[in-house]
N, C-alpha and C positions, 0 to 999 in steps of 0.2 A: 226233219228236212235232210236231204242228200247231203252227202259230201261232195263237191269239187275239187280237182286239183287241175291248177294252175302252173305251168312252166314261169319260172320269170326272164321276163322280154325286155321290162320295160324300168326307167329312174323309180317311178312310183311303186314297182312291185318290188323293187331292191328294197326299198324304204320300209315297206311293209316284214321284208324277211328281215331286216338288223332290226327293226323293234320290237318285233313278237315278243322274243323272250322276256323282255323288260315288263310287260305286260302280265303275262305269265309269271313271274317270279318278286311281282310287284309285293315290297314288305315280306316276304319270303328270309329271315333271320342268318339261313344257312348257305346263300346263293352270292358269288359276288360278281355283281355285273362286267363284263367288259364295257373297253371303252372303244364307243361306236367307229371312232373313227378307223380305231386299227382294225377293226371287224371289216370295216369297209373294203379300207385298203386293201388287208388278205386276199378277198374276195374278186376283188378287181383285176380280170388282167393286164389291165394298163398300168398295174403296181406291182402287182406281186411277180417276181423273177422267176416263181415257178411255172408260170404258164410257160415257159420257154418247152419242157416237156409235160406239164398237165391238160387238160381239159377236162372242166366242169358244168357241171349244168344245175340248177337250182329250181325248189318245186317248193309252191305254195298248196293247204288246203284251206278251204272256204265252208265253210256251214252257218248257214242263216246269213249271207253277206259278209260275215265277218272270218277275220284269219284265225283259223285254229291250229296249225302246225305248220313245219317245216324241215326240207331236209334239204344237204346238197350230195353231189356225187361228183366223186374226184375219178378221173381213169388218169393212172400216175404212169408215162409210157417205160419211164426209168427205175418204176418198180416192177416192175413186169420183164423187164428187160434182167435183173440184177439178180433177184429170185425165182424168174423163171416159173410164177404164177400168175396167170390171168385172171386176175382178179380185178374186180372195182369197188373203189372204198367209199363209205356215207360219213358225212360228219356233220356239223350244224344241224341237228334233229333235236327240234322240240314239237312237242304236243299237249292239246288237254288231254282226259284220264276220259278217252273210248278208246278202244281197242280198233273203233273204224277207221278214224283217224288214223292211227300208225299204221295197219292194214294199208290203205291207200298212197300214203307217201312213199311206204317200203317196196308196193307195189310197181311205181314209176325208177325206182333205181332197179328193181330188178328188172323190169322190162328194157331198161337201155343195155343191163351189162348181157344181158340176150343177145343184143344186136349188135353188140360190141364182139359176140362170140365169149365172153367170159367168161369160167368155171365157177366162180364162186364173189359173193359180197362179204366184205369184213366192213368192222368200224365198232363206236366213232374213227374214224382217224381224220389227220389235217394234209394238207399235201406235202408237208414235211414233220419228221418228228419233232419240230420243234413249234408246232402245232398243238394246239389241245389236242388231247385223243383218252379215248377211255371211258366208258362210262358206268358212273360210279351203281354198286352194286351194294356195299356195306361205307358205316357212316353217313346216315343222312341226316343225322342230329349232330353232327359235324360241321363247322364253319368253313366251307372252302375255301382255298387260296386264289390269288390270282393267275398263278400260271394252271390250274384243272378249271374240270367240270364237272358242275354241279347239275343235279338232273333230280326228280322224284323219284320215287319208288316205284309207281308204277310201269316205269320206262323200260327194265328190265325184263319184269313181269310179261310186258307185250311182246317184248322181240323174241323170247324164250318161247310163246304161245306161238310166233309167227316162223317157226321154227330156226331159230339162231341158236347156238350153241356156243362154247365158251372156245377164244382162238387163243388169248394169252389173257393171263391178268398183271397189274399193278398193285403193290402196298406201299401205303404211305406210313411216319410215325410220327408222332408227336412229342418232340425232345425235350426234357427241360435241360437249359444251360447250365452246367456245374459253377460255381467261382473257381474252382480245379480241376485241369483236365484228369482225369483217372492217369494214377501213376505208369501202369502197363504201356500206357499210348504213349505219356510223356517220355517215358525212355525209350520207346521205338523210335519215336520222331527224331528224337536229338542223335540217336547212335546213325541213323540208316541218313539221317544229312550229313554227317561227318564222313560214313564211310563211301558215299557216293559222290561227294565234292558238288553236292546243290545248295543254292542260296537261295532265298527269296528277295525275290526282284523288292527292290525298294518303290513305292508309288505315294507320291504327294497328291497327284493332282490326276484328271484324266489324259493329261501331256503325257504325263509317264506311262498312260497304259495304253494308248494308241500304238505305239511304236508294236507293241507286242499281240493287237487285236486280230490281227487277220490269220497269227499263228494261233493263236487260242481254237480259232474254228477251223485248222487245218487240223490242230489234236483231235477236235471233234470228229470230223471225219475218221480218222486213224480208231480212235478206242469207240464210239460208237459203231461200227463197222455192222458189227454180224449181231445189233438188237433189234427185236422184230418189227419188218418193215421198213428197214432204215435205208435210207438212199441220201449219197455222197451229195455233200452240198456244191454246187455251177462258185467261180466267183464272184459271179453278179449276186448271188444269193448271199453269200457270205459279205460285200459290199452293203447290202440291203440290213442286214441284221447288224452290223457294224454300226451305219447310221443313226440307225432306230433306234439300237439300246444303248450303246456302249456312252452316248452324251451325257446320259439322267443318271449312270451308275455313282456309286460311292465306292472309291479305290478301298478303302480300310474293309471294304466287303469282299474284296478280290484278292486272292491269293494266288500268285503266279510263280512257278519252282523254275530254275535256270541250273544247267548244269556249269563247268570252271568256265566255256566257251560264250557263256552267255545265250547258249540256244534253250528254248521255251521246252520243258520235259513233263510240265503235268501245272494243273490252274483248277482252284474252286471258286466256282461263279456264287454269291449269295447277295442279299441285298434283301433293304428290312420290309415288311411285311407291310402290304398294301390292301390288306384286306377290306379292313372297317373303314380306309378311305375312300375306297370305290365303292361303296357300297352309299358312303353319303356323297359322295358326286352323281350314284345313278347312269353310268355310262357316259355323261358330259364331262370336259374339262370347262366348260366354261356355262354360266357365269361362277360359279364359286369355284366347280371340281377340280381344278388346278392347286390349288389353298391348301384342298383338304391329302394331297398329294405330297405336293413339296412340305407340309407337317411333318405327314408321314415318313417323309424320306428324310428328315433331320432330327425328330426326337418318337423313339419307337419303343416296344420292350418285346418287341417279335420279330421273325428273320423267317427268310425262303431260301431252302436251299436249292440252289437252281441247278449246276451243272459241275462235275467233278469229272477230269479226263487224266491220266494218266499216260505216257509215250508208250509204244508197245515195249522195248525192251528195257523199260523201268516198271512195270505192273510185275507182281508176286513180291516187291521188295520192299513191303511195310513204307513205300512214298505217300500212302493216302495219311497216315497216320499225322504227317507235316502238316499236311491240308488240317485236319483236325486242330491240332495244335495252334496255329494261326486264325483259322476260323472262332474256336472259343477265349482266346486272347482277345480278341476285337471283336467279340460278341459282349463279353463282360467291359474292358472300356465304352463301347455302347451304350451300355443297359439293357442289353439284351438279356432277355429271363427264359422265352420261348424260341425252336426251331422248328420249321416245319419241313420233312424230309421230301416230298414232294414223290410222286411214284416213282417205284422202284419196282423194276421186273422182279416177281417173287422167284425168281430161279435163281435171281441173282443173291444166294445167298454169303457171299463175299462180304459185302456191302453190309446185310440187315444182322448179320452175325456181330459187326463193331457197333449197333445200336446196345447190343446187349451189357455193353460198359457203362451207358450210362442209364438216366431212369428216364426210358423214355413207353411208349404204348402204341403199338401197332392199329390206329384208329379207323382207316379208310379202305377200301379195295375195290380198284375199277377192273374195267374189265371191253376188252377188244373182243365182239362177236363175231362169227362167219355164220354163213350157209353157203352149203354146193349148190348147185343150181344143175 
């Protein structure tokens, strides 16, 4: 039978694009579902802050009556502005394993970013980097985390034949937690806090880290600056992601460095590892998925590393080292055994070079496609 593709217009065909994948990736060991609602929200511009300079458009395909893929398309006016390439980015892309399939959905994004006058499609990407983006290339026998994406094998395969080529990649690694941090790091951290006059912020509760969240995402801005793609976050966006995460975090996962002044100079965001509880919630929080959640968030032996930022004029001065130091101190009061580094631009070898102290395995690597048009 044909393939169709459908734009989505309507509640029901929204409905149809957030459950695909669930469908698709049903019992699938290596896949860990989102939860629907926050896919929703993303997606909504009556939620999400980024439609202030986004606009998107969403596409269904249909074979035999039923839904077989899906893709969206972000035109980011603030990344186009920032970088100075006209580009439009695909993200939310799933499919079954035809090649006609991806054919036709990829087909609907390139025909808008035509008419948009655009040079070229990338992606995955989200309308922000703080979005999924990437899509995974090596490690499919690999348990994803919750902040990636997980995809088949096939997925690559197709965009590669449909002529996409490789824009940046991602590696991730898979850490074990020492009971000791390697002596090297330990006497960085302790020399380079003394001789810089930083403390780490003391935090009991999430009272204590409020005070200091909205600078956390202004570092963001600062030291994410010039990684690819990246556009400064609105403060309504920064309000948005303040809301949403910073309520459910666990302080003893947060590390936040302050100089004598008490101003915010560099924060590691982690918090324990959500995997195998979304995975039995199924994208639901409710009726159980919540359970299997707040478990997860009180007794764990796994961690996400989620976001490490550093001030510009404290980066080259062994400050990540502190972050280290405090992270595996409250990784081991935890129980924490595993870490998972979450992508890391392979350029950035700054970063993957301090893996090499401890025993960890470089297991995953995604990857941001283009094509010119």
């Amino acid at each position: 039978m044909d393939i169709t593709i459908q734009e989505v217009t309507s509640k029901k065909q929204m409905n149809a694009f957030l459950d695909f994948p669930y469908a698709l990736y049903k019992n699938n060991p290596y896949n860990i579902p989102k939860l629907r609602f926050d896919e929703a929200a993303t997606l909504d511009p009556k939620k999400n802050p980024a439609f202030e300079f986004c606009t998107a458009r969403y596409w269904l395909a249909y074979q035999n009556g039923q839904v077989v893929g899906r893709v969206a398309a972000i035109y980011n006016k603030r990344f186009v502005e920032r970088w100075k390439n006209n580009y439009l980015r695909f993200g939310w892309i799933d499919f079954i394993e035809n090649i006609d399939v991806a054919k036709a959905l990829i087909g609907e994004v390139e025909q808008w970013a035509k008419d948009l006058g655009c040079t070229a499609v990338h992606g995955p990407l989200g309308f922000t980097d703080l979005d999924y983006e990437g899509m995974l290339i090596e490690g499919f026998e690999e348990r994803g985390t919750m902040p990636t994406i997980y995809n088949y094998p096939y997925y690559p395969k197709f965009l590669e034949s449909l002529g996409y080529g490789k824009a940046v990649d991602w590696v991730e690694y898979r850490i074990n937690v020492p009971d000791q941090l390697p002596a090297n790091i330990l006497k960085i951290a302790n020399l380079v806090e003394r001789r810089l006059n930083l403390h780490v912020v003391p935090m009991k509760s999430t009272k204590d880290l409020k005070p200091y969240a909205k600078e956390v995402f202004k570092l963001v801005n600062e030291t994410y600056a010039e990684l690819y793609g990246v556009v400064e976050l609105t403060q309504r966006q920064i309000d948005y992601y303040v809301k949403m995460y910073f309520s459910m975090i666990r302080v003893e996962f947060i590390t936040l460095l302050a100089n004598e002044h008490n101003e915010l100079v560099a924060f590691g965001i982690s918090m324990p590892s959500l995997a195998k509880a979304l995975q039995k919630a199924k994208g639901s929080l409710f009726p159980f998925g919540f359970i299997h959640i707040l478990k997860a968030l009180k007794k764990n032996d796994e961690a996400d590393l989620l976001l490490i930022g550093v001030a510009k004029k404290f980066q080259g001065k062994g400050v990540n080292a502190i972050i280290l130091r405090e992270f595996n101190k409250n990784f081991v009061n935890a129980g924490i055994r595993y870490a998972e580094s979450n992508p890391e631009l392979e350029e950035n070898t700054k970063v993957q070079s301090t893996w090499e102290h401890f025993d960890a395995r470089q297991h995953k690597r995604r990857r941001c496609f283009i094509k010119q048009l």
